[in-house]
N, C-alpha and C positions, 0 to 999 in steps of 0.2 A: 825774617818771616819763616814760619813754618810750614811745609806742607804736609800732608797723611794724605797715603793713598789707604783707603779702607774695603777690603776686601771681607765677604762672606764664603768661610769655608764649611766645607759639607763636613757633617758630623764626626763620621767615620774616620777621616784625618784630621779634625780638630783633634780629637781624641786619642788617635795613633800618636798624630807628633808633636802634645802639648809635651813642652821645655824644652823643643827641638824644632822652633820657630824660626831659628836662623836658616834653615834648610827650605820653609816658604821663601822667608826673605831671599835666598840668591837663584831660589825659580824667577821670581818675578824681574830681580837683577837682571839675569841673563836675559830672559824677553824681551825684557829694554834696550838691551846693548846686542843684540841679536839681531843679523840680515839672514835673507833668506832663507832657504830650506828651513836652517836651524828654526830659525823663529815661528815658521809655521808647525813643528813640531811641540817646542814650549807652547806654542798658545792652544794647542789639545790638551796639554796635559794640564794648561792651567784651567781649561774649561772644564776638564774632567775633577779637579779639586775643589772650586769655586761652585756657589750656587748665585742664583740671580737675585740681587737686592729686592728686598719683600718694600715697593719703592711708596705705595699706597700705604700700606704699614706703618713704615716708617714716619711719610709725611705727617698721619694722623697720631704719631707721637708727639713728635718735636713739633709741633702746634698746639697740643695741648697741653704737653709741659713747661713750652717760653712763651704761651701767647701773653702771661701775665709781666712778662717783664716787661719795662718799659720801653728798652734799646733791643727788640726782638723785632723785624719784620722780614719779610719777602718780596722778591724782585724780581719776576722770569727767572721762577724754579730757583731761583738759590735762595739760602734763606743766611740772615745776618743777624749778629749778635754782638753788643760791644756796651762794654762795661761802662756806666757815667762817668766814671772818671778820665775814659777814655784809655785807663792804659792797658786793656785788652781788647781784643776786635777779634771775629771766629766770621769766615764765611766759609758756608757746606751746599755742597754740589751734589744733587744723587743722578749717577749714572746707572744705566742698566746693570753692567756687573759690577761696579766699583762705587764709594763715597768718595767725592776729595773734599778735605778740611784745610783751606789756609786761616792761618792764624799770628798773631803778631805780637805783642807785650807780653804781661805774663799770662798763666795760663788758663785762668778763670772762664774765660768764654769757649773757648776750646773744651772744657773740661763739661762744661755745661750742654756741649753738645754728644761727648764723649758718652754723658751719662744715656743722654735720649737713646743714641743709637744702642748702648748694651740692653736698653730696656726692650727694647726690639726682640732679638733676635741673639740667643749666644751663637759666638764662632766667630766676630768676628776679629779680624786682623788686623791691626793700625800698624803703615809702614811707611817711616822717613828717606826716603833715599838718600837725602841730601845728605842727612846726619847721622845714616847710618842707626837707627833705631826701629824698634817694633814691638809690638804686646799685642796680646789680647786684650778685649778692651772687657771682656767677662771672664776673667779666669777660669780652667775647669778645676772645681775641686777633686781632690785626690781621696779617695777611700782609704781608708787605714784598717786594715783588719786585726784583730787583735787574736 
């Protein structure tokens, strides 16, 4: 199984430390693995980086873009997605500052929810603890000036 913690970062350092994502990722490490003092420190700074999941928003995406599926519903705020043939399954969780996405076979349901939430909102942060991964789930394009 996999899971994504999906975070919304505020513009300004979306933009500052796009390709230098691994430096979100061991803020939020550390938080995790953080007692005390420490940790009430990182979770200023992580609330000064993050914004709060636009969660109304959101909902009124990803219902309107899987309501036609057929393996799409809803259960006490989570909402579930799993391919017929059953070898994908995606359930999403919106928390106030965070999304979690567990997900399980390959990656088609997961990916389908990936897409709702970029349609949202750029910024934000898809991050695996587990396995050690992360992206933007909206890349920022880079200007090229000639």
């Amino acid at each position: 199984m996999r899971t994504y913690q999906i975070f919304l970062i505020e513009d300004e350092f979306a933009h500052h430390y796009y390709g230098r994502e691994k430096l979100f990722f061991n803020l939020f490490l550390e938080y995790i693995q953080a007692k005390g003092g420490l940790r009430s420190i990182l979770q200023k700074q992580i609330e000064y980086v993050t914004k709060t999941v636009p969660v109304i928003q959101l909902q009124a995406v990803i219902e309107q873009r899987l309501k036609k599926k057929m393996n799409f519903w809803s259960q006490n705020g989570k909402y579930y997605l799993e391919k017929t043939s059953g070898t994908s399954k995606a359930a999403l969780t919106i928390e106030g500052e965070s999304i979690i996405l567990k997900s399980e076979g390959d990656a088609e349901a997961e990916t389908a929810f990936f897409e709702c939430i970029r349609k949202c909102e750029s910024g934000f942060l898809a991050i695996d603890f587990e396995h050690e991964k992360y992206g933007w789930l909206k890349p920022i394009k880079e200007r090229k000036f000639v």
